[in-house]
N, C-alpha and C positions, 0 to 999 in steps of 0.2 A: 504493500500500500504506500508505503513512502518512497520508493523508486518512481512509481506512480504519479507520487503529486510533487515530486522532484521534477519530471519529466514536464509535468503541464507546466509548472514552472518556469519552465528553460522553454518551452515552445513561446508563453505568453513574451516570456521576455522577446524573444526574436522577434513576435509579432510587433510587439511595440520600436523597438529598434529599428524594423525597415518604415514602421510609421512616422515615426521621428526624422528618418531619412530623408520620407519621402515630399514632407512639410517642409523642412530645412535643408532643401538642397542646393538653393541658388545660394545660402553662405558654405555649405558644406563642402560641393564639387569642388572651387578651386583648392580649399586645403586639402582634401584628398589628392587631389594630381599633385600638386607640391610635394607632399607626402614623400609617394611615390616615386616622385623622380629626385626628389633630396636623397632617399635612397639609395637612389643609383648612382648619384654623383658623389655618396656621403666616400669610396674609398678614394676614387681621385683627387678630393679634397684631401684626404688623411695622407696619398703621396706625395703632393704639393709641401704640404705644414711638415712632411718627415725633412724635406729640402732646406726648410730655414723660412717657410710662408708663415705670415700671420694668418689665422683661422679665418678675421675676414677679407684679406688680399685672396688668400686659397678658394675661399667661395666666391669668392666675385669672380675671380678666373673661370669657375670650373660653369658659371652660368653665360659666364660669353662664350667658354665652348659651344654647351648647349646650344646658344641662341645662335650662333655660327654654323651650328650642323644644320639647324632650322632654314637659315639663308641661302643653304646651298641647296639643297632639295625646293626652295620655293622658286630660286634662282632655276635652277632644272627645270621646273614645271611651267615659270613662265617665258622661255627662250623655246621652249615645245609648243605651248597655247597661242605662241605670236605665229607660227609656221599654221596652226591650227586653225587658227583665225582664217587665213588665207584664204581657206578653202570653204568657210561657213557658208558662204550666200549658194553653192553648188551643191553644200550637205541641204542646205535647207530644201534646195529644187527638187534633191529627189527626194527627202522629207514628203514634202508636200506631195508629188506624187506617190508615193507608199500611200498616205492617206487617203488619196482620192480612188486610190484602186479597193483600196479595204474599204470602202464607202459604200464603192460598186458591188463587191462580193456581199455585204448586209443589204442591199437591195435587192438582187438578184436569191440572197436564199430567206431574208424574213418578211420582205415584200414593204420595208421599212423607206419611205422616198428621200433622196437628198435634201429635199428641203425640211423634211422633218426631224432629221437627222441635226441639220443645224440649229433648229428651233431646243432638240433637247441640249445640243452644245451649249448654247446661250441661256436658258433656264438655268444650268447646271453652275454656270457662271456669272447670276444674277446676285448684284451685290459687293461685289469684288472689284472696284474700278479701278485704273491704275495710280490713281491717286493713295487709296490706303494700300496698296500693295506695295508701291513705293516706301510710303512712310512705316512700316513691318520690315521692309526689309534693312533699310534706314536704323530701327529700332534694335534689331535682330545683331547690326553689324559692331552697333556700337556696345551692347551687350555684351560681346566676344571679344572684342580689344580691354574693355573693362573685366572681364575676368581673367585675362591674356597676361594684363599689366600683374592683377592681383596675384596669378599662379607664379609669377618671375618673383614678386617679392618674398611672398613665403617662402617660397626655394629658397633663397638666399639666408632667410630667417630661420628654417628650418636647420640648412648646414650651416650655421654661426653658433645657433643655443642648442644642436644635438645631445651635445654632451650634459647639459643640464636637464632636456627634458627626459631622457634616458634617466639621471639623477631622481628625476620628480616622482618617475613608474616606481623606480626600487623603492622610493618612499613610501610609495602607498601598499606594498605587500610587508605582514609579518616579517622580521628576523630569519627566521626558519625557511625561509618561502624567495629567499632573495636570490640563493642559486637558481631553481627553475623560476622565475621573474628575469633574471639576467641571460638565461638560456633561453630564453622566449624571444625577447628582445634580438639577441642574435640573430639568431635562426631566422625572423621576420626578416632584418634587414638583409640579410645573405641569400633568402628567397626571391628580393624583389633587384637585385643586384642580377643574379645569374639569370634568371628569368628576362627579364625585359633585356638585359644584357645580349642573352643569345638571342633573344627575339630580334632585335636592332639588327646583329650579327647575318642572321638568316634573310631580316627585309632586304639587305642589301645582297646576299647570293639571287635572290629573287628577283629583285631589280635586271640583274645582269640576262638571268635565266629566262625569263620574259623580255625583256630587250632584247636577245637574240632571236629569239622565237618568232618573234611579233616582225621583227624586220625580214627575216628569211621569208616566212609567210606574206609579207608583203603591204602592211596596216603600216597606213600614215600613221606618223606622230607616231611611232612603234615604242618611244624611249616614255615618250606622255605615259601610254596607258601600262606601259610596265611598270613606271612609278605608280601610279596609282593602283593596280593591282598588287602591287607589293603592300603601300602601305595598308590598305583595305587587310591586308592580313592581319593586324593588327586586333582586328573583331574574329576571333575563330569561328569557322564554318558559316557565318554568314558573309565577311567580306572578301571571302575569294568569289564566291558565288557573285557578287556585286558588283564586282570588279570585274570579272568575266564577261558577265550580260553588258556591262557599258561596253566593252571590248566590242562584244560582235553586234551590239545596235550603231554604234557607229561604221562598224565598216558593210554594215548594210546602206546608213547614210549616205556612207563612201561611194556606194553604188558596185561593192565586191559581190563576187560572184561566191556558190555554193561552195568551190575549191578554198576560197580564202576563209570562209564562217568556217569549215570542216577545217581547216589548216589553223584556226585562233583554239577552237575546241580538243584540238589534238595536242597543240601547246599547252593549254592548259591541264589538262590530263598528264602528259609527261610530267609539268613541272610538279604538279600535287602529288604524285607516286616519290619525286626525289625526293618534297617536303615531309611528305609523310614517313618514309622506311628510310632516309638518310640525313635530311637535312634537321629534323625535330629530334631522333634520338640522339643523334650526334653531339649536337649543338646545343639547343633547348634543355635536351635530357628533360629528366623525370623532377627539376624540382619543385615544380607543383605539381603534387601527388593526387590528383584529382580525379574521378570515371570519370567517364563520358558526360553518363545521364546528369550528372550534379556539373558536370561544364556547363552544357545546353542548359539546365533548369537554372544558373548564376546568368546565362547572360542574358535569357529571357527577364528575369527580374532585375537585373542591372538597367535593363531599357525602362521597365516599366517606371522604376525608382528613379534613375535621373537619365533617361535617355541616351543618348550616343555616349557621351561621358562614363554611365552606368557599365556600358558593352564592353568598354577600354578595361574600365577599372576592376569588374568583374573578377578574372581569373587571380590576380596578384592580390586582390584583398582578400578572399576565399580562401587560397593557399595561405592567409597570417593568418585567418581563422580556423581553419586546420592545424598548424602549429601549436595556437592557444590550446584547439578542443585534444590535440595528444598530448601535451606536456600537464594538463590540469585532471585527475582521475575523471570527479565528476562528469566531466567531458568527452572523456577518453570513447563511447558510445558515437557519438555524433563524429568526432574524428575517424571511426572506423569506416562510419557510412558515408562519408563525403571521399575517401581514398579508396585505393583499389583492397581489394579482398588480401593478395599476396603483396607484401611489401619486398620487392626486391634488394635487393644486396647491393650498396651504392659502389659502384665501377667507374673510375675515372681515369682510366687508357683507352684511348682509341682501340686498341686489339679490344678490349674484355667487353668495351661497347658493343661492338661488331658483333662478340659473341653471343652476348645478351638479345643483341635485336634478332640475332638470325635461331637463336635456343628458342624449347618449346616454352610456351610461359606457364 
């Protein structure tokens, strides 16, 4: 019976926590990314300061890296989008005719007429004038530079008072309780380090991987939609699929033929088998211990809870809450259920990778 009202206990609590989430998330998002990516930054920081840096020369450095790596992928994308450009008013033609053909096909089989057809068009977009669609988007953009600004300063705030707010945790656990509190703590930050680490590592084999694909196959802007198919990786299992489909709805635009859709799709395929059975075990590895089913069910409620942000933040917050739920007994249940059945044997040579990925599991 008290396993029991333990258990509803810990459900209520969750409930309420993604409630609280889900209310507070326009202050919560950006310190969560900050978080996160102070994380990732917090050991280059610590190599810096081993050199003779002040803790805050060392993080100020390590966030113009950051925003440096950010310049040159936007830099990428818009030296791609201007070539892109070029060709709009020609995607748009045969746009336009795709739709008038597909217009043709719903009259000819629901006996639906063109002019009705625009009439539900127009209905459908009664209300919405360019006017407030401007000022939304207007709204939308400065929202995002304002959280943009705010995720950079935390970062920086974050890797300056690490070491104290680390200080603040241990504070608040018993004496007795301070080794696994400090073991947690680790653990967290070294899961969000290797993890988005290799992930970075892999966007960029991907990048290359799809840039070659995409150009042999013969899609404008080949280098565009590899970056963006890379980063779309970013969202497991939904933005490769995303990334994809823009793929081959543009070079439909394009006015490609069957050979080149079959020639994106086929790329695609090779490059997800290499990600899959080489590039992820390899790379990625297992340190977010996660199944499947509890992947997909985090990123689904990632969206719901803060949307696109949610989808990123997902797997890396999930994997600290794994850590908490196995190093705390009471928890130790829920830790089971969120990772796999067999907990593997941690290997970190290349050979015993190998071996791992290609052994029965």
């Amino acid at each position: 019976m008290d396993k029991l009202q333990h258990s509803i206990y810990t459900l209520l609590f969750f409930f309420l926590t993604f409630s609280g989430l889900y209310f507070a998330a326009e202050f919560l998002i950006p310190i969560a990314l900050a978080a996160i990516f102070a994380m990732l930054l917090s050991r280059l920081s610590s190599w810096f300061e081993s050199k003779g840096m002040g803790r805050g020369i060392a993080s100020l450095l390590c966030i113009l890296i950051f925003l440096g790596s950010i310049a040159i992928v936007v830099t990428l994308l818009a030296w791609q989008l201007s070539g892109f450009a070029e060709n709009i008013d020609v995607m748009k033609d045969r746009v336009v005719s795709l739709f008038t053909n597909l217009r043709r096909w719903l009259h000819e089989s629901t006996g639906i007429t063109m002019k009705q057809q625009q009439l539900m068009v127009k209905e459908s977009s009664t209300g919405s004038g360019a006017g407030s669609m401007l000022a939304s988007f207007a709204a939308s953009m400065m929202g995002i530079l304002v959280n943009a600004i705010l995720v950079i300063v935390y970062m920086f705030l974050f890797l300056v008072y690490r070491s104290h707010i680390k200080k603040f945790i241990l504070k608040l656990v018993p004496v007795d309780e301070k080794n696994t509190a400090e073991n947690i703590v680790h653990k967290a930050g070294n899961v969000s380090q290797q993890y988005l680490g290799g992930l970075g590592a892999m966007i960029v084999m991907l990048w290359i991987m799809y840039g070659i694909g995409f150009s042999i196959v013969g899609v404008e802007s080949a280098i565009f939609f590899a970056v963006l198919c890379g980063i779309l990786e970013i969202i497991p299992f939904v933005g490769n699929i995303t990334g994809t489909s823009l793929t081959v709805l543009s070079v439909v635009a394009q006015g490609g033929d069957t050979k080149m859709i079959i020639g994106v799709l086929v790329t695609y395929a090779f490059v997800q088998f290499i990600q899959t059975y080489l590039l992820e075990p390899l790379i990625v590895g297992e340190q977010v211990n996660i199944n499947p089913l509890f992947t997909i069910l985090v990123i689904v409620l990632g969206e719901m809870v803060w949307g696109v942000a949610g989808m990123i933040l997902a797997i890396p917050l999930l994997g600290i809450v794994k850590i908490i739920c196995d190093q705390v007994p009471q928890l130790q249940p829920y830790g089971f259920l969120i990772g796999t059945e067999k907990q593997r044997q941690k290997k970190t040579g290349l050979t015993d990778k190998l071996k791992l990925m290609f052994s029965k599991a």
